[in-house]
N, C-alpha and C positions, 0 to 999 in steps of 0.2 A: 712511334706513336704520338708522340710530344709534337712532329714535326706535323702531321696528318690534321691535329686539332688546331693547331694554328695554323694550316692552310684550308682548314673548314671556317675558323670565326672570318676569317682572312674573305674568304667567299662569300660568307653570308653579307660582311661588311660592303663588300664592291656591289653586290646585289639588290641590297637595301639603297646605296647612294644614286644606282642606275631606278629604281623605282620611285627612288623619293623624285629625283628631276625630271623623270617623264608623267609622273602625276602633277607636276606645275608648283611643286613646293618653292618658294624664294628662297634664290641664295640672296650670301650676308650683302653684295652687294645693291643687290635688287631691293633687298629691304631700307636698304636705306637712301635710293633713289625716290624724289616724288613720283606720286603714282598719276597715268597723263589723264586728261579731263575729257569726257565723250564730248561731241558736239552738243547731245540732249542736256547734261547738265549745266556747259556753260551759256546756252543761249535757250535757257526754260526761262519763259514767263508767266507769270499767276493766270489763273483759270478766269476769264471773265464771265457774269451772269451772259445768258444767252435773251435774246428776245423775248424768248418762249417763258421767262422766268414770271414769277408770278408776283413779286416785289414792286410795287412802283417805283419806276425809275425815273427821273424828272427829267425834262427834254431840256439840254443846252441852251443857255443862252445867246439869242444871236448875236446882241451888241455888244460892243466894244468896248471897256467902260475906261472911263478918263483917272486922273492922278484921285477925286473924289467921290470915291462909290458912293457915298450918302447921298452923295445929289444926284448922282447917276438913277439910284433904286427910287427916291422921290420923284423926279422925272419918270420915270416909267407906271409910278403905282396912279402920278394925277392922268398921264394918258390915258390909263383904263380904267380911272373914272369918269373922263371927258367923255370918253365913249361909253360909256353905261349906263351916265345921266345925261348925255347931251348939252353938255352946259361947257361954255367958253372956261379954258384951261386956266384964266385969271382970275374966274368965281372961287378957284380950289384955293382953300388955305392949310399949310400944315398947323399941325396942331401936336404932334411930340413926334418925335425920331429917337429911338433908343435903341439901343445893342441889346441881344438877348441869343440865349442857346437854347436850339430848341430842343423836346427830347425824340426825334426822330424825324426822315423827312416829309412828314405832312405838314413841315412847318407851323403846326398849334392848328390848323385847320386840314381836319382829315375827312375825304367824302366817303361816303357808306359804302361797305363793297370794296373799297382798294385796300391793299396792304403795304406801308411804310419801312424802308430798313430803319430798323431801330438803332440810330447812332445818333450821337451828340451833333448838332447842327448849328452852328455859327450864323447869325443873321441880323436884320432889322427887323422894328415894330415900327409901321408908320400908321399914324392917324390925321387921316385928311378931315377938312371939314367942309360944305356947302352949304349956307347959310346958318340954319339951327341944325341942321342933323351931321352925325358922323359918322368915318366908313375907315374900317378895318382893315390894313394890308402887311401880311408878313412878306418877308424875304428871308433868301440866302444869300449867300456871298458871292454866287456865283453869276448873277441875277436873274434868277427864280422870283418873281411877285405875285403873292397871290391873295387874291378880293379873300378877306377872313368874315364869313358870315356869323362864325359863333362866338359867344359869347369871352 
C-alpha cells in the first residue's frame, strides 16, 4: 500500500514537471540568462508629429550659420527689412540684441488661427531701427526670424 502511494506522488510529480516545461515555465537556468531583445524594441524610434498635425511647425532653416549666431540672426532679421521697406541695408541700425526664452514657438508673436507647441524657446530679440521709427524681430536658435508686429 505504502509502495502504490509513493508511486502515485511519484506520478503525479513527473506529470506536473512534464506540464510545467511544455506550458513554457523557465528553468532555473533560463531564468537567469538575459532575455534576447526583439528587433522592435531595439531599433523603436519616437513617434514624430505627422504633417497633417495641427501644431505649428516652423520650417528649417536654410542658412548655415557661422562660429556667431547673433550676427548671423541680425544679418538676416536687416534683410527682411531691406526687403519690406526698400531701403539700402546700411540705413538699418541695430538698436538692442538680447537673449530671451520664449514661452512657446510663436516666438512672442503669434498669428490668429495657428497654434504653437507650447515649450520653452531659446532665442533673440532684435530691434532694428530706420531713421525715427522701429521694427521688432524675434528669433530662435535655430534661425527662425520673424517681423514681430505686436506690441
Amino acid at each position: 500500500m505504502r509502495t502504490q502511494r509513493t508511486s502515485r506522488w511519484l506520478s503525479i510529480a513527473v506529470a506536473l514537471l512534464i506540464l510545467g516545461s511544455s506550458c513554457g515555465l523557465p528553468s532555473s537556468s533560463a531564468m537567469n540568462a538575459p532575455s534576447p531583445r526583439t528587433t522592435a524594441e531595439t531599433t523603436a524610434t519616437p513617434s514624430m508629429p505627422t504633417s497633417e498635425s495641427p501644431i505649428a511647425q516652423p520650417a528649417p532653416a536654410p542658412t548655415v550659420f557661422g562660429e556667431n549666431l547673433a550676427v548671423d540672426l541680425i544679418d538676416l532679421a536687416r534683410k527682411d527689412l531691406t526687403a519690406r521697406l526698400g531701403v539700402p541695408i546700411d540705413r538699418i541700425a541695430v538698436v538692442e540684441v538680447g537673449d530671451v526664452e520664449w514661452r512657446d514657438t510663436s516666438l512672442g508673436c503669434p498669428e490668429m488661427g495657428r497654434i504653437y507647441a507650447q515649450v520653452i524657446t531659446p532665442g533673440k530679440r532684435i530691434i532694428l531701427a530706420v531713421d525715427a521709427s522701429t521694427y521688432k524681430y524675434h528669433t530662435d536658435l535655430s534661425g527662425r526670424v520673424v517681423y514681430c508686429t505686436s506690441k
